[in-house]
N, C-alpha and C positions, 0 to 999 in steps of 0.2 A: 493528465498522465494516463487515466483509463484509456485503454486504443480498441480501437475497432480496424479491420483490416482497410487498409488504403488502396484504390485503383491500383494492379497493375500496370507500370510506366506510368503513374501519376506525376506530375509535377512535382519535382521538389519540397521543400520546406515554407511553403508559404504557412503561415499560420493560421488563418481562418480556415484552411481547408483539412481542420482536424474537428470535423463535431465531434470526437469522441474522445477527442485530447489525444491523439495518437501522433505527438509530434516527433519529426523522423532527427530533431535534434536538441532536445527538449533540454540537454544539460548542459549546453552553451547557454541559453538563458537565462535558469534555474542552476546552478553548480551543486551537485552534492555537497560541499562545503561549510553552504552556509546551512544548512540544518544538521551537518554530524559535530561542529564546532559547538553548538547550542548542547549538545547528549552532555553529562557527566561520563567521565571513564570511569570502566568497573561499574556502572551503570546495572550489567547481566550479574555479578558478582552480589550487590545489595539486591538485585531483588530476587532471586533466587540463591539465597546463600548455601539451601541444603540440599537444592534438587538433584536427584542422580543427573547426569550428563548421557547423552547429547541433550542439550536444550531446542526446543523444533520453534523454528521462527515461521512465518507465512508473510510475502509480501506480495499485498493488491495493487496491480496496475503498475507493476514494473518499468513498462516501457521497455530500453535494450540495455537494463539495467545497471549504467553508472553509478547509480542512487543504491542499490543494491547493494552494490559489491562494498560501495562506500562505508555505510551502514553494517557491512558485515565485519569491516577489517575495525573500524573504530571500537564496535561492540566488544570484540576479542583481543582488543590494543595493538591491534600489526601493523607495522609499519610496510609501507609501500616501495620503499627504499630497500627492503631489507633482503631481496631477490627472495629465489625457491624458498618455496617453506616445506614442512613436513607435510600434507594436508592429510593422513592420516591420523595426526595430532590434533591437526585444527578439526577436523571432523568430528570428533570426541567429545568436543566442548559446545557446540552449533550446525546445527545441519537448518540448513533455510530454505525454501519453497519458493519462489518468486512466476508468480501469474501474469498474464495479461493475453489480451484479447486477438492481439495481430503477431501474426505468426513472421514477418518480417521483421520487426524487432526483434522477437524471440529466439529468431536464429541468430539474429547479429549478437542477442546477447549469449548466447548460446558458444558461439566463435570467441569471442575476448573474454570470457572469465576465467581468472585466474584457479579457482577454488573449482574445478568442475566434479569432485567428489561430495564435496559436501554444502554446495549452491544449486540447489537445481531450476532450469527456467522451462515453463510449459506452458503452452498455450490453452487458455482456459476463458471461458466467457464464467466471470463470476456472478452472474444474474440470470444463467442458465441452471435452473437448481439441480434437476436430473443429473447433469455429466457435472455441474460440481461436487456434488454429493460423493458420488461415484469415487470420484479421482483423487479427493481429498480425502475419502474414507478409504481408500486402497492406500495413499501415502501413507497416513499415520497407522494405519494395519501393521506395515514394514515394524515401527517402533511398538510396537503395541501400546498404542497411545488413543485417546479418544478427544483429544482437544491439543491445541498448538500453545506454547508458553507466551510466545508476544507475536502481537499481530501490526503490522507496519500498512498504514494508510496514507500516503501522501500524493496530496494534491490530486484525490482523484472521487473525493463524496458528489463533487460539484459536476463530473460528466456523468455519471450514476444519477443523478436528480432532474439536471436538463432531460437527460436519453430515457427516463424511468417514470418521472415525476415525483411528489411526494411519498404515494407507497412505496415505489419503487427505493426511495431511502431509507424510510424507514424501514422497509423488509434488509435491505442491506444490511444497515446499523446490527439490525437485530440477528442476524448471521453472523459477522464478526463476534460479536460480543457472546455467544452461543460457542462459537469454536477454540475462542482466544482466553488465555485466562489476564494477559496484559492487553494494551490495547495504545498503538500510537499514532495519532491521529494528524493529520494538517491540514484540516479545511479550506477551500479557498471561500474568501470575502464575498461579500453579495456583489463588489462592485466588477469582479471574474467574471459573474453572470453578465453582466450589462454589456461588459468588453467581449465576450466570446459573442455573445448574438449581435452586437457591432459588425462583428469580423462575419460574421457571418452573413448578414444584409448585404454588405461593401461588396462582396463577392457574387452579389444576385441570387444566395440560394434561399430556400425555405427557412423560416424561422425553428429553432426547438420545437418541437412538438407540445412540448408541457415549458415552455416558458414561464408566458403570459398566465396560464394559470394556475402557478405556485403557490399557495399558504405559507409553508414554509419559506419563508425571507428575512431579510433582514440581517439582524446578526449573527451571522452562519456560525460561528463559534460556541455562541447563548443557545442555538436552538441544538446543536449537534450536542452541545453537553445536556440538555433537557434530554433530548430522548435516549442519549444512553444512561442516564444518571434514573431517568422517571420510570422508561417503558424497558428496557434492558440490564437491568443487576446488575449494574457499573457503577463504579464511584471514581471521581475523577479525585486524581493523585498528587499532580500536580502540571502547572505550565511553564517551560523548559526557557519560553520566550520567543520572539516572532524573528523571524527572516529577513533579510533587507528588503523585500520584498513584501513585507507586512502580512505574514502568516504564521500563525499559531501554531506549536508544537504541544501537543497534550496527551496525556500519560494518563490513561481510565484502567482501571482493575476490575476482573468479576468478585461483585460480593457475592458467587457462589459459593455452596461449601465444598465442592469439589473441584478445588482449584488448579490443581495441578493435572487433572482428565490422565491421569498414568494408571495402567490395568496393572493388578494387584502381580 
């Protein structure tokens, strides 16, 4: 789900031709559904039972954000059905951030969201440190905030690893987990890797750059929980349960003592 920008007049949606998971219809495949069914409702309510409101979400690798907005209405209990809402109201309780790398999703999500006061979609390379820094430190400036309440990851550690390699994840990890004082995670399987540089072969192009020489393998869930749980002041909370798709939904906290990153 991580994107990187697409050719100009590219081709459609063929699949392999997203190294960077930038697929241009990623939630015909993937349905938000099955991982907001997996959430508990009131979810935001138990783990934050006292925090002043607005609560600041951050989602990496948005894509053109169905999963987002998904994510947003569950979190807050809205129904879809329910036509206009106040969004002044709803803003009050959740203002969300939603990242990703191709500016083409971006606007399309940009165009269909319902919540455009209080969902914002920007184009952002989040392994760009300088302009993320920047941009993230100028958002939460607005709140006067120094960290986000929960941080949403899905399905996107595994194009951050192929495109980055190992440090490159682990420097990830260790940003999230620095910014977020929740943390929701959905790894994809080691056996994603095998099938994305498949699709990639099949098409005649270059293999990942850092494939072939991963450390990091194997039980993508086992090691994504080691390095936030060992190398990043996280402790994992709980697992929500996996996807029809066989992907893990996991819940990390900062055991930092400033948890809540809210300026006095």
């Amino acid at each position: 789900k991580m994107a990187a920008p697409m050719r100009e007049g590219s081709p459609g949606p063929e699949p392999g031709a997203a190294p960077y998971g930038n697929f241009p219809n990623y939630s015909r495949f993937h349905p938000p559904e099955g991982r907001v069914r997996l959430l508990p409702r009131g979810l935001l309510r138990s783990l934050f039972p006292a925090a002043a409101r607005p609560l600041l979400g951050l989602d990496v690798g948005c894509n053109s954000g169905e999963l987002s907005v998904a994510l947003y209405r569950h979190l807050l209990g809205l129904q879809e059905s329910k036509g206009s809402l106040d969004e002044s109201a709803v803003g009050k309780d959740l203002n969300l951030l939603c990242c990703d790398i191709d500016p083409v999703l971006i606007e399309r999500a940009q165009q269909c969201s319902p919540f455009p006061a209080s969902i914002s979609f920007a184009k952002l390379d989040i392994m760009d440190s300088s302009a993320r820094d920047s941009f993230l430190g100028s958002y939460l400036g607005r709140f006067g905030r120094s960290t986000f309440d929960i941080g949403f990851c899905m399905s996107v550690t595994m194009w951050i690893h192929l495109n980055h390699g190992d440090r490159g994840l682990v420097e990830f990890l260790a940003f999230l987990s620095s910014v977020c004082t929740y943390l929701l995670m959905e790894p994809q399987p080691w056996k994603c890797y095998r099938a994305a540089a498949r699709r990639l072969r099949r098409l005649g192009r270059s293999d990942f750059d850092h494939f072939r020489a991963l450390a990091i393998n194997g039980d993508m869930v086992e090691r994504i929980t080691q390095i936030l749980t060992k190398d990043c002041a996280m402790e994992l909370v709980c697992c929500f349960g996996s996807t029809s798709w066989d992907r893990s939904l996991l819940l990390f906290k900062s055991s930092a003592s400033n948890l809540e990153g809210r300026s006095p």
